[in-house]
N, C-alpha and C positions, 0 to 999 in steps of 0.2 A: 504493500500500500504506500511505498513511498514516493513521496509527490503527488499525492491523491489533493492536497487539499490547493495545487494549480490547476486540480483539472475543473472543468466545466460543468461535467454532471456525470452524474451514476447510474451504471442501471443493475437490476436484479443478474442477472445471469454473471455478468462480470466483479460482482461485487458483493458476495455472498456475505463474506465472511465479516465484513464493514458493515453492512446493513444486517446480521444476524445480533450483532454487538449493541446496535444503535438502534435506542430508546424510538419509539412512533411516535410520530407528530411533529421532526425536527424537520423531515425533510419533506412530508407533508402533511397538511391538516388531519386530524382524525375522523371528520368527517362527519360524525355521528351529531342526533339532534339535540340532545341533553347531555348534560354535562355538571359532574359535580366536584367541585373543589374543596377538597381538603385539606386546611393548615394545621398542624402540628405543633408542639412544644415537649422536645423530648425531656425525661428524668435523669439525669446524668447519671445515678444512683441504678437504672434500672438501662442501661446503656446496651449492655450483652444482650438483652432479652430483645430489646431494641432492633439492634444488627444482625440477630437472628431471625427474625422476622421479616427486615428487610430483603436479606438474604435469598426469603422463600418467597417473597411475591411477585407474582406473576406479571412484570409486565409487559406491553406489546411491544416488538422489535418492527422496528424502518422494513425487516425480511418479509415479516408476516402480515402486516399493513401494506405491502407494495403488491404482495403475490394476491390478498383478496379485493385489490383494486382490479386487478388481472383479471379475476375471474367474474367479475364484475359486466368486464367488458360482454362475456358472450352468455352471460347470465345476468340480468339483470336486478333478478330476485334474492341474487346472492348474500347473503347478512354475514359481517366476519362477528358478530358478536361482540361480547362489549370490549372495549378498550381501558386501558391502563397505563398510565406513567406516571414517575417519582421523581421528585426534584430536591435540593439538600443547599439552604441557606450557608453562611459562610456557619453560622452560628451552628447548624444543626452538625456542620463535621465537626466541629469543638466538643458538644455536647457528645455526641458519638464513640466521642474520644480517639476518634481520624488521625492518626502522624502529620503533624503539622507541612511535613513535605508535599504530602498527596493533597493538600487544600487547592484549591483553583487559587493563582493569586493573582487575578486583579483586582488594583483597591478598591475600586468600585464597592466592587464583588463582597470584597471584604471589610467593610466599612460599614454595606448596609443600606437601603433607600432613604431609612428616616436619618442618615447620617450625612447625607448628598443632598439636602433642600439647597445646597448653595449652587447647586449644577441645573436641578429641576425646578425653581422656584413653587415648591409642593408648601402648602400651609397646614401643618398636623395639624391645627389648631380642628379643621374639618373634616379628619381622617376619622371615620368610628372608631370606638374602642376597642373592637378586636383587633383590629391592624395596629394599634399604640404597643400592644405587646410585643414580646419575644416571639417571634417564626423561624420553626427549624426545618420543618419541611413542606411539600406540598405536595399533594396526591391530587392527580385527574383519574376520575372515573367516569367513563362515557358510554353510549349506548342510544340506538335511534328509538328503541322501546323505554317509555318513561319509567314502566311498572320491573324492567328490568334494569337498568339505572339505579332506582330506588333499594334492591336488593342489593343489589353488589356493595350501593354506597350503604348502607346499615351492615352488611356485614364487616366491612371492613373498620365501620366506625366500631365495632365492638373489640375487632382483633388487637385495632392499636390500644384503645382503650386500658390496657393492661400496662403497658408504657412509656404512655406517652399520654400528653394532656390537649383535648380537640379544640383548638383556638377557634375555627371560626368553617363554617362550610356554606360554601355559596354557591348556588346552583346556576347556570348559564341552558339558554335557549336560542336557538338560530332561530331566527325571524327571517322572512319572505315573506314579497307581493305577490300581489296576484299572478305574477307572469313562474312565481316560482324562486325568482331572484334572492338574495339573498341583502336583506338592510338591517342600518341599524334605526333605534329609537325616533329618529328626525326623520325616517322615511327613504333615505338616499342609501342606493344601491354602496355597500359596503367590499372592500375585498379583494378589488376588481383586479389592481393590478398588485402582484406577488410576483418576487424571484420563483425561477423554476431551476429545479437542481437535478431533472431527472430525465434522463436519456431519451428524449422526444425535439422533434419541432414540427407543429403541426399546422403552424402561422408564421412563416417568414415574414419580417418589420423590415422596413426600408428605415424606418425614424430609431422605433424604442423595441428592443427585444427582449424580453421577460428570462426567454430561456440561454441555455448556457450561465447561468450564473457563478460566479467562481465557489466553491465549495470554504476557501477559507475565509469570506465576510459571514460564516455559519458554522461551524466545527471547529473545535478546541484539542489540543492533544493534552491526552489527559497525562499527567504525571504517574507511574503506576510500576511496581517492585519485578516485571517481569523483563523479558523482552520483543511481546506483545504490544505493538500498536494499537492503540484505543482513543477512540474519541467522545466527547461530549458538547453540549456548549449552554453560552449562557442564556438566561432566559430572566424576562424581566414579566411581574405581573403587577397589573394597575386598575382600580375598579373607578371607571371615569361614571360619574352621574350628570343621568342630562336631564336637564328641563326645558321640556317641549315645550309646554306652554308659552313661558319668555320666550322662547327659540320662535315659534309660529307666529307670535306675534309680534315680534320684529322683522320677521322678512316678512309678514304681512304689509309693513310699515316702510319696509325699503321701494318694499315692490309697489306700493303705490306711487312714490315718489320717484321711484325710478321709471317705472311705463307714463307717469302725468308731463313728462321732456319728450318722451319716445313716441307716445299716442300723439299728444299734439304738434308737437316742433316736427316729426321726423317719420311718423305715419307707422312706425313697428308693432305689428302685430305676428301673433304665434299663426302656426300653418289650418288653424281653423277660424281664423280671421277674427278673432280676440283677441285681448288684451294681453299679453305674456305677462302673466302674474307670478311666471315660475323661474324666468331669466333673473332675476338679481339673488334669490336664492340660491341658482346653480352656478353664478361668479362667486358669492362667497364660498362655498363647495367647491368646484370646481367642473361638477358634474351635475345636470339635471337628478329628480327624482330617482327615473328608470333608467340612470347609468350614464346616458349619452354625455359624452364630453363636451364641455360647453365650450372649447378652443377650436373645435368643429362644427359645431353649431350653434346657431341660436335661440331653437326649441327640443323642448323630448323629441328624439327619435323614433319615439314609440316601440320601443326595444319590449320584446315578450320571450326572449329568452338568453342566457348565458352566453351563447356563440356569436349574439350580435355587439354585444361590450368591447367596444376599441380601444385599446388600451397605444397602436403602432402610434405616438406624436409624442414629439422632444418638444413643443414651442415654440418651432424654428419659423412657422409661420404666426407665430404672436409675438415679437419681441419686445414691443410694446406693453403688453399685458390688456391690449384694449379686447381680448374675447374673455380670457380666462384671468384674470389682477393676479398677480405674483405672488397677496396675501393668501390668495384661493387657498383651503387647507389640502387638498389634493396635492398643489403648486410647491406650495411653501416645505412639506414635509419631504418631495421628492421634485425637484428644481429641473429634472434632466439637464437639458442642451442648457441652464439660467448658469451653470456652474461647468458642466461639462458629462458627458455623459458617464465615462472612465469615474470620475470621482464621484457623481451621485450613487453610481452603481456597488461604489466599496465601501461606502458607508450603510447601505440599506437595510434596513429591517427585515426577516422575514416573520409576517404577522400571523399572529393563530390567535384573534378576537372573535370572543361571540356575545352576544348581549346578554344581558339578565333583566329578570321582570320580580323584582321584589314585592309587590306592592298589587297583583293581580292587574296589571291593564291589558283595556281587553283588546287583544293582537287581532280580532277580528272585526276589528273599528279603532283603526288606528287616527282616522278623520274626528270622528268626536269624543275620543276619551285621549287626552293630552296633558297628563298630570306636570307640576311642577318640580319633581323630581322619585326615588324610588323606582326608578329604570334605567339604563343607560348602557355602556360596553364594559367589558370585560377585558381592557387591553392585553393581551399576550404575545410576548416576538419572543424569536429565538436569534443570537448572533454572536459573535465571535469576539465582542469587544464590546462590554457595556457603555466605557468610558468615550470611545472612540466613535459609537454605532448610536444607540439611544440617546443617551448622554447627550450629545455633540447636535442629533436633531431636535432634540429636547430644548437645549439651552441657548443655540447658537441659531437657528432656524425658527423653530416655532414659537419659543418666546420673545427674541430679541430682533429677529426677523432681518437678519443679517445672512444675506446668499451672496456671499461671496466677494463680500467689502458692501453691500450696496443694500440699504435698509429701505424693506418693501412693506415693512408694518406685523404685528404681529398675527400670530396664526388666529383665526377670528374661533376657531372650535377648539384648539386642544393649548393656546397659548394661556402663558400664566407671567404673573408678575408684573410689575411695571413697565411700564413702553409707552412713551409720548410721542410718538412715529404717527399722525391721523393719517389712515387708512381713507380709501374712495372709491367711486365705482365709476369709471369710463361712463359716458351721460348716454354715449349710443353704443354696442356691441360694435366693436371693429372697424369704428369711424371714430378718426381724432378731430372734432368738431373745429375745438378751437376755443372749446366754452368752460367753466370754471365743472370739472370733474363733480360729483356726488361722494360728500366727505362720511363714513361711517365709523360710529365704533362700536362695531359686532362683535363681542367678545361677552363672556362668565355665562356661557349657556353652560358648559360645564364643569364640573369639580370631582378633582380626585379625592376620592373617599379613603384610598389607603391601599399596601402592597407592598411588594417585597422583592430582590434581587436574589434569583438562583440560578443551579448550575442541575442541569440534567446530565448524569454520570453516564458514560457506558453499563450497559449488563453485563459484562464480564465485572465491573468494581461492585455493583450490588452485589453480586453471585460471592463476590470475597470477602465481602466484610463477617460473615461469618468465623 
C-alpha cells in the first residue's frame, strides 16, 4: 500500500486489504435513513472491561459497505443491514489508557473542540449540556429500518453501560423532497457536491470534477507496534441548529426587495412568468431549493431527480459574483476557480451530515410547520487534517470571509463571530447595472449547539486493544 494515499481512488478488487481494515463511512456515506449517535464517557477504573468490549464490536469495514453497494446495483432490494462505527476522542485514548505514542497527534485533535473557540468562533455559552462534558467516544449506529435502528441502539446502550457513562445520544434523519432528493431543514437540496475516492467516473467535468480525489486530504496513517500499514482519519462532529422560521422570513424579506428592482426596473421574472421569489434565497445559498445552481441559472431547474444536480462549474463564468455573491455558503465554503482549483480541492471536507428532528416537525409539511429552532444538521466530515481542513474553512472562509486575500463577507449560514465586511446582493442576476448593489446581513439563522473532534481508528487497532 505504499503510496496509496497519492493515489486518486480505490477500488474493491484492488484494495482489499485497505478497505477490509477501514472503518465504513470514511470513504463513503453509510447510506442508511436513521441514525443514532452515541457519546460516551469512559471509567478509567473500568478501562480493561472497556477495551474489551471495544475489541469485540462489530463494526462495518469500507470492504463490506463497498461490496453491498455492488450488489445493490443488480439488486435493488438488496439491505446490507445495519451499520456500525466507533470513533475515540483525544481524551477517550487517555482514559483507555492508549500508549501515548499510538494517540493521533494533531493539536487540534488533541486539545479538543471546546479548547479551539479561538479557530471556530463556537460560543459554549449555547452549547447544551451534554456536549459541556467530557466525550470519549462516539458510536454510529444506523439502519434504513427505524424499529431496527432502535434495537441495535438499546442494545448497545446496555452493553456499554457497564463501562462506561452514556453522555448524550442523538438521533439523525435524512430528509427529502418530493422528487426524493435529499435536504436539509431550510428546504435546499443538501450534499450535492462530495469528493469521490472511488474507482469510477461516470460524469467527465470540463470545469469541476468531484472524482479522483486525492486519498490523503482523507486518510491518516495510523501510528501502530506492527509493521502493518493502517489507516484512519479525523472526523469532526457538530450539531448546527436552525431556525427556519427567522430563516423564511428573511429571505421572504430579501426577496421582496430584491424582485421590487427586478419586476419593475428590469422586467425579471421566473420561467412561469412570476415573480422569482426564490432567486435571492438561492444567491445566498448558492443553489435554488431543488438543487439547481444559481451561477447557471436564474430559476429552479425543476430538477426531480439526483442525476440532474450539476455540480461541472468552477465560477469561471461569474467572476464577478453577479449570479452566484462569493458570500453564497455553497461559494464561500468551496471557492473552486475564486482560489484555485488544486488548492480548494486539498483542503476539502468530505461531508457525512444528516439532519435531526428533535422536537417532532412534521417533515411532511415542511411549508407550514417552520419552528424557530429544535431541528437542524448534524454536521459530520471526515479529513486528514483538522487544523488544516475544517479549521482553516471554518475560520478563515466562513467566518472571516477571506478567499484568498480578498474579503467577500461572511458565510450568511454557517458563519460565526464578528465580521463588519456588509455583504449584498447584485440588484439584477448577471447584469452589472451600475446601480448601488442590495446590502444584506443574512447571518445567526444558525447555532452550534455542541460537539467534538475525533479520530476513527482502523479495525485492525480496535481488534488490538484487547
Amino acid at each position: 500500500m505504499n503510496g496509496i494515499l497519492d493515489s486518486t481512488n480505490v477500488s474493491l478488487k484492488t484494495h482489499i486489504d485497505l478497505l477490509s481494515d477501514l472503518q465504513g463511512n470514511i470513504l463513503k456515506f453509510h447510506g442508511r435513513t436513521h441514525a443514532f449517535h452515541i457519546f460516551l464517557q469512559f471509567d478509567r477504573e473500568l478501562a480493561e472491561a472497556a477495551r474489551d468490549w471495544i475489541s469485540r464490536f462489530n463494526v462495518t469495514s469500507s470492504a463490506t459497505q463497498l461490496g453491498d453497494a455492488h450488489l445493490r446495483k443488480s439488486n435493488p432490494t438488496h439491505d446490507g443491514g445495519a451499520f456500525f462505527n466507533f470513533s475515540l476522542a483525544a481524551s477517550g485514548y487517555e482514559e483507555l489508557g492508549i500508549p501515548e505514542a499510538l494517540i493521533p497527534s494533531e493539536r487540534a485533535f488533541r486539545d479538543g473542540l471546546q479548547n479551539r473557540v479561538s479557530e471556530t468562533a463556537d460560543d459554549l455559552e449555547k452549547w447544551e449540556p451534554d456536549f459541556r462534558q467530557r466525550i470519549d467516544a462516539l458510536i454510529i449506529v444506523a439502519d434504513s429500518n427505524i424499529s431496527k435502528a432502535t434495537l441495535e441502539k438499546d442494545r448497545i446502550l446496555n452493553e456499554v453501560s457497564g463501562f462506561a457513562k452514556i453522555v448524550h445520544v442523538q438521533k439523525g434523519k435524512v430528509l427529502r423532497n418530493a422528487s426524493g432528493i435529499g435536504i436539509e431543514h431550510f428546504g435546499y437540496a443538501d450534499g450535492v457536491s462530495q469528493p469521490s475516492f472511488l474507482a469510477h467516473n461516470d460524469s467527465p467535468a470540463s470545469q469541476w470534477d468531484d472524482n479522483g480525489a486525492l486519498l490523503k486530504t482523507l486518510l491518516v496513517p495510523e501510528a501502530n507496534e506492527s509493521d502493518t500499514e493502517t489507516f484512519g482519519s479525523y472526523f469532526v462532529f457538530r450539531k448546527l441548529d436552525q431556525n427556519v422560521r427567522k430563516f423564511k422570513e428573511m429571505e421572504d424579506r430579501l426577496s421582496k426587495q430584491f424582485n421590487k428592482i427586478s419586476d419593475e426596473e428590469y422586467g425579471i421574472l421566473n420561467r412561469k412568468g412570476k415573480s422569482n421569489r426564490e432567486l435571492a434565497g438561492a444567491m445566498i445559498v448558492g443553489r435554488f431549493e431543488d438543487g439547481t445552481a444559481v451561477t447557471n441559472h436564474s430559476d429552479e431547474f425543476g430538477i426531480t431527480g439526483e442525476a440532474q444536480l450539476e455540480n461541472d462549474f468552477d465560477y469561471r463564468d461569474d467572476l464577478k459574483g453577479l449570479k452566484c455573491p462569493f458570500h453564497a455558503h455553497i461559494r464561500i465554503t468551496n471557492p473552486r476557480r475564486d482560489v484555485s482549483n488544486e488548492f480548494a480541492k486539498s483542503v476539502r471536507l468530505t461531508r457525512r451530515g444528516i439532519p435531526y428532528n428533535d422536537i417532532g416537525r412534521d417533515e411532511h409539511n415542511l411549508e407550514e410547520d417552520q419552528p424557530d429552532g429544535g431541528v437542524g444538521l448534524l454536521f459530520m466530515c471526515y479529513q486528514s487534517s483538522i487544523e488544516g481542513q475544517f479549521e482553516f474553512i471554518q475560520r478563515d472562509w466562513a467566518n472571516k470571509g477571506d478567499i484568498g486575500g480578498k474579503l467577500v463577507g461572511q458565510d450568511a449560514i454557517i458563519g460565526q463571530g464578528p465580521n463588519g465586511f456588509i455583504k449584498s446582493l447584485p440588484n439584477q442576476w448577471n447584469t452589472d447595472t451600475g446601480r448601488e448593489n442590495i446590502p444584506t446581513d443574512f447571518r445567526d439563522f444558525v447555532t452550534m449547539k455542541g460537539g467534538e473532534y475525533f479520530f476513527t481508528p482502523s479495525i485492525g487497532f480496535l481488534r488490538g486493544l484487547v
